[in-house]
Structures are given as structure tokens and as C-alpha cells.
N, C-alpha and C positions, 0 to 999 in steps of 0.2 A: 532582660538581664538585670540591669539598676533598677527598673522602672517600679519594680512590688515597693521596695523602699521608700523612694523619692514621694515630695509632697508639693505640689507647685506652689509658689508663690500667692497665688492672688487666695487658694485655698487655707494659707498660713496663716494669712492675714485674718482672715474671716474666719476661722477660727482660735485665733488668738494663741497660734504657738510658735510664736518670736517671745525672745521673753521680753520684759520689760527696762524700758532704756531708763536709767538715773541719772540724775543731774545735782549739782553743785554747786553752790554762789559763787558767781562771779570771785577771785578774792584781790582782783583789783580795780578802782572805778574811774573811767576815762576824765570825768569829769572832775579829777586831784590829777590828772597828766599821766595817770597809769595808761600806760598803750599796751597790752600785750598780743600776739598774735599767736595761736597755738598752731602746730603742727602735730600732728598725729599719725604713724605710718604702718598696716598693718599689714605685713608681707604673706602671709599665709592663708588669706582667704581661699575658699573653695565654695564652688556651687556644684552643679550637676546641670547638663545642657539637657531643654526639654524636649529635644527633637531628638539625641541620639542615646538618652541617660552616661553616657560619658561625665568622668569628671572635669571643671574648669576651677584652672589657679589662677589667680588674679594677687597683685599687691593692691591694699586700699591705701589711697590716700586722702588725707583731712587736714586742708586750712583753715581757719574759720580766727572771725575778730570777734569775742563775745561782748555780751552786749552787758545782762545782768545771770548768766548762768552759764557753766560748763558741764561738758561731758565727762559723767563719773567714768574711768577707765576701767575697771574692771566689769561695770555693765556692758563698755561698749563691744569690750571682747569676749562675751559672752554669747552679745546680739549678734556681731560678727560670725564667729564658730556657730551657731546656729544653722546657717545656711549649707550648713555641709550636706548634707541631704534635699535641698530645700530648690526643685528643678526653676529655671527661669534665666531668660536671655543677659547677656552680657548689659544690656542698653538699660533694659527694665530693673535689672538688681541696682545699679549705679544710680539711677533716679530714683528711686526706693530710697535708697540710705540719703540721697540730699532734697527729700523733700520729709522723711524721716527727722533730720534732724534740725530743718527749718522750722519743722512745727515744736521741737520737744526744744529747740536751743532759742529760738531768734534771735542769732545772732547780727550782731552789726553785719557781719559780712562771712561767706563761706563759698568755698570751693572745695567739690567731690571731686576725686579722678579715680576710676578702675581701668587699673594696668594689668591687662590677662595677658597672660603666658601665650605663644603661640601652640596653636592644636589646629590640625589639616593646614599648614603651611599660610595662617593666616594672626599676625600680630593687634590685637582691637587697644587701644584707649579712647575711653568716653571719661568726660569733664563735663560737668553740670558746676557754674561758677551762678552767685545770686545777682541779682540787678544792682545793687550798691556798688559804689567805687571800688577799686580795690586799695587797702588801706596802705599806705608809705610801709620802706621796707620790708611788706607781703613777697615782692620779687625776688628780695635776698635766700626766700625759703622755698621759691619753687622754683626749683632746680630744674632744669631740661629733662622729660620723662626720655628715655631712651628704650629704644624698641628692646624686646628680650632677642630677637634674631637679626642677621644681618641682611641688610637688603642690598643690591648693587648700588646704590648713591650713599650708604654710610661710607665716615669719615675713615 
């Protein structure tokens, strides 16, 4: 059905059709007391699941404490939208984008979250957060992810 379409992941890769992520100086430096912590939140992600080519929606979310560069935004939702077509497990896109952007940012500090939508009665978040501290009011911006369906112990 999807499947003529769709182009898996590790294939995109290896052939090089993601496009290409840009970066930005830093435009503040810790080291004058600038502390910034960006948030970034991309609600419309989609992939394509590779076992049944069904679509998956996911919100991306992106913390990160840069270090000496940022993520240009309009490449990043470029490289986002990209995946529309582009088959691969809910686990494996999520670590993709934060091992992705550990190499293209090094940041001081980062946390990935993909918040997919429920599809067969089942709600997934996956968080990839880096080995660094997490930086002083980081907490204030990450808000409680909240499942998209109710389960019997919600509030």
C-alpha cells in the first residue's frame, strides 16, 4: 500500500537524502554569564511505521544548553519534514535526531523527546537526554509530557 513510496531510514542515510542540518553561532557566551537554554517544539512530525507502512505523528521535542553553535531553524524543519515518507521505528528516529544533533551541535547539554500519537491503542515517549548535568532552570522548560490518550490512572 505505502510501502512503493516509503524509504527506510538507515537507506536515507546511506544515501544521503536527509538534507543537510545548519548551524549558527552560538549568540551568547556562558563564559560573560550568558546562560541560555533553547527550547524547540516541533508538533507535526511524521514518519511511516516499517512493519505496517501506516503513518506515525509524533510532537518533537528539543532542549539543549549550546555550547558554541545553534540550530539554524529553518534547516531544522526541513530535516524534520523530511521524514514524511522516510519508514523507521519510533525508538530508532528519536535516537537519530539526538545523536544527529550531538554531532552537528555539541552542545553543553541536550534532551531529545518523541511524543507519538497513539496508533493500535498504544501511547510511546522515548527521551534520549546527554550524560551532562542538566543545566539550572532546564526544569522550568520541561513541562510534564502528557500522554495524547487517557489511560485509567490519569488525573
Amino acid at each position: 500500500m505505502f510501502f512503493e513510496n516509503v524509504v527506510f531510514l538507515d537507506q536515507a542515510i546511506k544515501e544521503g537524502i536527509l538534507p543537510e542540518l545548519e548551524t549558527i553561532p552560538c549568540p551568547f557566551d556562558a563564559a560573560t554569564g550568558g546562560k541560555g537554554i533553547i527550547r524547540i517544539v516541533f508538533p507535526e512530525f511524521t514518519c511511516v511505521c516499517p512493519k505496517t507502512g501506516y503513518p506515525d505523528f509524533a510532537s518533537i521535542g528539543l532542549w539543549y544548553l549550546p555550547d558554541k553553535l545553534c540550530i539554524e531553524l529553518k534547516s531544522w524543519k526541513l530535516y524534520l519534514n523530511s521524514f514524511r515518507m522516510i519508514g523507521t521505528f519510533h525508538e530508532t528516529v528519536t535516537h537519530h535526531l539526538f545523536t544527529t544533533l550531538i554531532s552537528h551541535l555539541a552542545p553543553k547539554w541536550l534532551l531529545v523527546a518523541g511524543d507519538f500519537f497513539p496508533r493500535g491503542n498504544v501511547d510511546t515517549t522515548i527521551m534520549f537526554e546527554s550524560d551532562t548535568p542538566r543545566p539550572a532552570g532546564a526544569d522550568l522548560l520541561l513541562a510534564p509530557l502528557k500522554p495524547h490518550s487517557r489511560s485509567f490512572d490519569a488525573d
